[in-house]
N, C-alpha and C positions, 0 to 999 in steps of 0.2 A: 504494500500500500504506500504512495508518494506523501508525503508530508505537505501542507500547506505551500505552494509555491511560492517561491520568493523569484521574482523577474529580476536580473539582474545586466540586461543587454539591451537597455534601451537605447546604445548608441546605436545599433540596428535599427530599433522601431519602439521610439516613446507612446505606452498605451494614450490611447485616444483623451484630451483634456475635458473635464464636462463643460467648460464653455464650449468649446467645438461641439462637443457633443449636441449640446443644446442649438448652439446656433445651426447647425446644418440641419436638425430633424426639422426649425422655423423654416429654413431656406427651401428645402426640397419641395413645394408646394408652390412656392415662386420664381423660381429659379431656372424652369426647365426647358426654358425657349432658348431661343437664339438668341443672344443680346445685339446681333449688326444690324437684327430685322427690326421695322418702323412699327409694327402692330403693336397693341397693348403688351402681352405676356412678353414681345422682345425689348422692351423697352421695361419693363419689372425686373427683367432677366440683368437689363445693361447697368439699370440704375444699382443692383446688386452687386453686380461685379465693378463699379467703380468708388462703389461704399468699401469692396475688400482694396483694390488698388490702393485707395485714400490710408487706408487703415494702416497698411504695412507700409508703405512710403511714411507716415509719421511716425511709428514706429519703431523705426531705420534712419531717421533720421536725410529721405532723401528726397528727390519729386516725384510725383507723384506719376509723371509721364515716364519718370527712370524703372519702372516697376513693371515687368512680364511674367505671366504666367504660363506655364511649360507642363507637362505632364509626367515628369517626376523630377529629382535633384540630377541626376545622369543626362538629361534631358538640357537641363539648364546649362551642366558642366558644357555638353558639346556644344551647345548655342554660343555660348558666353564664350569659350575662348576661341575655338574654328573661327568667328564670326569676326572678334579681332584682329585673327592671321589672314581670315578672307580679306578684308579691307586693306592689305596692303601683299598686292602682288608682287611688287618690286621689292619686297624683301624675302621671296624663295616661301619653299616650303617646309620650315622649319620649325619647331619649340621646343624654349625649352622648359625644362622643369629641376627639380629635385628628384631622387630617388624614392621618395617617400609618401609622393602624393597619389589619392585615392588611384585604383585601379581606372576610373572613365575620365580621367584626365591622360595619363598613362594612354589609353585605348585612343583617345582621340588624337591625343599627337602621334602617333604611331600611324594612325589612318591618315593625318596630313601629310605628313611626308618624313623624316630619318630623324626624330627626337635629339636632340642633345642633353643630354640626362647629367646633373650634379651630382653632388657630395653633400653627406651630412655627417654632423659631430655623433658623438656615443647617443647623446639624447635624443637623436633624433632631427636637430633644427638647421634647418639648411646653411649649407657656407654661403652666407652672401657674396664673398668675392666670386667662387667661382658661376655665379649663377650671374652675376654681373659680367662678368667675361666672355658666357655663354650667347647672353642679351645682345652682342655684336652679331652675333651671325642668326637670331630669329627673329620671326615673323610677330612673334609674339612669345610671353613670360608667363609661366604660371607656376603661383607659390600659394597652398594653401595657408587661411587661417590659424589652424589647431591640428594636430595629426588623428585620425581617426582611429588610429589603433593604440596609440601610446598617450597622448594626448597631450604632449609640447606644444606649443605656441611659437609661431613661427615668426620671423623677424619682417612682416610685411612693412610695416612704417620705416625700417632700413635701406628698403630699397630706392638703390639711383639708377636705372636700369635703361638700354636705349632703344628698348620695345615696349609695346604697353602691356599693361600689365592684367594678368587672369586672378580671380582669387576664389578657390571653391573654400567655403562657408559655410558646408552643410553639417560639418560638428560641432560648429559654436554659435551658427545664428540661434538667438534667442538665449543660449546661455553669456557673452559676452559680448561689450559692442564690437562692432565692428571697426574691422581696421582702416587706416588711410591711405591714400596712393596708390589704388586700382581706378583701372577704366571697367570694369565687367566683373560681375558679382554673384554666385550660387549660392541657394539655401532648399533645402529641402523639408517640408510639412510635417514628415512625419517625423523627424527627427526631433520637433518642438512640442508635440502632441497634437500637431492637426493630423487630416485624413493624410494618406496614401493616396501617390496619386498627384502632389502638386507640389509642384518647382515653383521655385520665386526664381529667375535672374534679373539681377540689377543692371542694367547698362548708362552710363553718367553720358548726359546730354552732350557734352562737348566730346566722347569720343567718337572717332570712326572705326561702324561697326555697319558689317555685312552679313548679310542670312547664309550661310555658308550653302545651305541645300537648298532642294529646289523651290521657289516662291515665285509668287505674281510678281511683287516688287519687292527684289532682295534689300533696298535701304531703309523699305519700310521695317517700323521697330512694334509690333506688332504682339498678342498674344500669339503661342504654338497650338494652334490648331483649333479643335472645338473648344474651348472653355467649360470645366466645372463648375461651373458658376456657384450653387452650393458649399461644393468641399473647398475653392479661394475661398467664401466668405467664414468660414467654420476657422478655416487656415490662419485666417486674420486675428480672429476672435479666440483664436489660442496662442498667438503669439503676445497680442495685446493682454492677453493674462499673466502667461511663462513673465512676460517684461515686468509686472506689476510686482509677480511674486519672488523675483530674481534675488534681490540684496539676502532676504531670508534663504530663500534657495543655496545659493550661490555658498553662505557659511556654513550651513547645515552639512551639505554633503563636502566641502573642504573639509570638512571636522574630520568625518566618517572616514572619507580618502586618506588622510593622514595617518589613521586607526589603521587601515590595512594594510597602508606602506610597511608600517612599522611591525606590526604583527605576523606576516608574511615576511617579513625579513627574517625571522627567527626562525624558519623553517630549512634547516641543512638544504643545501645544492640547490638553491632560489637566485634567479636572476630579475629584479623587480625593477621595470625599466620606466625610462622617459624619467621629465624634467621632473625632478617632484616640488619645487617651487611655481614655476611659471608653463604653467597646465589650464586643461580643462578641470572644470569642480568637480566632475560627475565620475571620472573615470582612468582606471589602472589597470595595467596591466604586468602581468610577469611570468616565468616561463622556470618548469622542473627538470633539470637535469636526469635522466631516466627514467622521466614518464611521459607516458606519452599522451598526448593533448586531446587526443577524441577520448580516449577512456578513459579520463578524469571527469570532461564533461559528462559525460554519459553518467556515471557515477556519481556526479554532484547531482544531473537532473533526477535521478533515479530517488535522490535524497531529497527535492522539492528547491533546489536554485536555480535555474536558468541561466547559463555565459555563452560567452563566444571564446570559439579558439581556431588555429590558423591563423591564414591571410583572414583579415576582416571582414577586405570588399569579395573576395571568390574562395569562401570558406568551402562551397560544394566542390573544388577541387583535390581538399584535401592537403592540397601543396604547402612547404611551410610557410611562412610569412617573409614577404618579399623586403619590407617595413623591417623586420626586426633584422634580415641578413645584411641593407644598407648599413644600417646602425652598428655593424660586427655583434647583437647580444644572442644570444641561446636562440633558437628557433622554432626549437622543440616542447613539448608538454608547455607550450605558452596559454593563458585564457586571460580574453580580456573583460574584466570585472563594468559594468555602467547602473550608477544609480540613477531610478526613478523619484519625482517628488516625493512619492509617499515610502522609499523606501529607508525603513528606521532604524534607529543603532539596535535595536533587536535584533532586528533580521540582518545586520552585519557582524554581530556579537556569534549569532547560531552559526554562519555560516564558516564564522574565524573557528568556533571551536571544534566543527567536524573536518574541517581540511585538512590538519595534520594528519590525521586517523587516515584520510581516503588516501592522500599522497604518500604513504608509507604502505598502505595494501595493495598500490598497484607497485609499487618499487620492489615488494618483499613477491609480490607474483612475479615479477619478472627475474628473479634472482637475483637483485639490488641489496 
C-alpha cells in the first residue's frame, strides 16, 4: 500500500493553482470562439484574451503588445530564439548557447544550423567570457534564467554580447523577477501552476524579430496559432497569484532547501550539486555514487514521494544527465528534488528520514 503522496517535481509540472483553477472553469463558457472574429462570442472570446495579455505584461513588468501566447514553453523556446537568428540572415546560421540549457533550446539550435556550445563552472553557471567570444560568430545568444535541473542562476545581467540575446525563463518565471538585457523571453504555464498547454514569449518592441516558420506575415508578432483563450486567462490568474504569494513562498521553501542540502550531505558517497546560494527557492538536486537513479525513484515512489531523475528535459531516454556531465558532477543515481506551495517541512522531514534506509538497500542489493 503507497503512503500519502508527497509531489515533489513540480519543476516538471506545478499542480494546477485554484485561482487558475477557478478562473478557467469562469472562462470556458466565454471563451470558446474565435477572438479575430467580429460577432458577439468573438469579440467575448478577444476581450478575454487581452484581459490575460494585460494581466501578464503587468505582471512582468512589460507591454502589453510584448506578450504572445504559444502553445507550450518549447513552443515559445523555438519562436523566441529561431525568430531572432531568423531576423538577421547576414549573420549565418548559427547559436550559440551554454552546455546546460534546456534540451529545446539545444534542439532548436541544432535544427538552425552547427550550435556553438560553451563552458560552464562546477555549478553549473555559464562562463561569460566564452559565450561572449562565441557571440562573434552567431546569429543569435541564448542563456537561460535558472538551470532547470540544478537550479543556478545564470549571469544574464552580465552579458555584453554582439548578438541578441535569447533567455528561456520557464524555471523561474513567477518564482523570481526577471532578468535584464534580453530581446526575446520564454515562460511556460504550467511551471507557475497555470494549465498545460500555454507559452508566454516575450518579445521587446524594439527588437528585430522574424516568425522563423511558415506564416502569412513573418514580421507580424502575432499569437501561435488558435489561442486558449480560457487556459491564457486561468495562466494569468495564477501567475498574478504565484506573484502575490512569492516573498512568503520564496522563504518558506529556501528554509526547506537549505534543510536538504545539509541533510543529504550527510549521507556517505553524495554529490549535492548547483549553487546552493544563488539558486532557484524551490529546488535541488544530487546524485549516489552506486545507485542507480530509476531505482531509487521507483523506491521512493513506491514509499508515496514523487522526483525526477536523469536528464530533466528527456528523462524517457533514460540517458544520464547531459547538465550534470557539463558541470564534470556524478551523473548517476542523480534525483532532482522540486517543492510545491503546499509542500511542508513535514513532508520534507518524512522524506529526509527514509532516504538513508532506501539509498543503503539498493547499494547493499547491488553488492555496495
Amino acid at each position: 500500500m503507497r503512503n500519502a503522496a508527497v509531489y515533489l517535481d513540480v519543476a516538471s509540472s506545478e499542480p494546477l493553482h485554484p485561482a487558475a483553477r477557478d478562473t478557467l472553469l469562469a472562462a470556458l463558457d466565454h471563451g470558446y470562439a474565435d477572438p479575430r472574429r467580429l460577432h458577439g462570442p468573438g469579440r467575448d472570446a478577444r476581450l478575454l484574451l487581452d484581459n490575460a495579455r494585460e494581466v501578464i505584461a503587468t505582471a512582468l513588468g512589460v507591454r502589453r503588445e510584448e506578450v504572445l501566447f504559444t502553445s507550450s514553453g518549447t513552443r515559445a523556446v523555438q519562436l523566441g530564439l529561431l525568430g531572432l537568428a531568423a531576423a538577421r540572415p547576414a549573420r549565418g546560421r548559427r547559436i550559440a548557447h551554454p552546455a546546460v540549457e534546456h534540451q529545446a533550446v539545444g534542439d532548436a539550435a541544432a535544427w538552425w544550423g552547427e550550435p556553438l556550445v560553451t563552458g560552464v563552472d562546477p555549478s553549473g553557471r555559464a562562463l561569460v567570457e566564452e559565450l561572449r567570444t562565441a557571440s562573434g560568430e552567431a546569429a543569435a545568444v541564448a542563456l537561460q534564467s535558472a538551470n532547470h535541473e540544478v537550479g543556478t542562476l545564470q549571469p544574464v545581467d552580465e552579458l555584453d554580447v554582439a548578438a541578441p540575446v535569447f533567455v528561456d525563463a520557464c524555471a523561474s518565471m513567477g518564482r523570481l523577477p526577471l532578468p535584464g538585457g534580453w530581446d526575446a523571453l520564454a515562460g511556460s504555464a504550467h511551471k507557475w501552476g497555470g494549465p498545460a498547454g500555454v507559452g508566454v514569449l516575450l518579445v521587446r518592441h524594439r527588437a528585430r524579430w522574424t516568425n522563423p516558420f511558415p506564416a502569412a506575415d513573418p514580421l507580424a508578432r502575432g499569437d501561435d496559432g488558435f489561442p486558449d483563450v480560457p487556459a491564457a486567462l486561468a495562466a494569468a490568474a495564477a501567475l498574478q497569484a504565484v506573484l502575490a504569494e512569492r516573498a512568503e513562498t520564496d522563504a518558506r521553501q529556501r528554509a526547506l532547501v537549505d534543510l536538504i542540502r545539509s541533510r543529504v550531505a550527510t549521507i556517505p558517497d553524495v554529490d549535492v550539486v548547483g549553487d546552493p546560494v544563488d539558486r532557484l527557492p524551490h529546488l535541488v538536486t544530487f546524485s549516489f555514487l552506486y545507485v542507480d537513479g530509476e531505482a531509487l525513484v521507483t523506491e521512493l515512489d513506491r514509499l508515496g514521494f514523487g522526483l525526477a531523475s536523469g536528464s530533466a528535459c528527456a528523462a524517457d531516454t533514460r540517458e544520464p544527465s547531459r547538465v550534470l556531465a557539463a558541470m564534470g558532477a556524478l551523473t548517476h543515481g542523480n534525483v532532482r528534488l522540486s517543492l510545491g506551495r503546499e509542500t511542508t517541512r513535514a513532508d520534507v522531514e518524512r522524506f529526509l528520514d527514509v532516504l538513508p534506509g532506501v539509498v543503503a538497500d539498493i547499494r547493499a542489493r547491488a553488492g555496495v
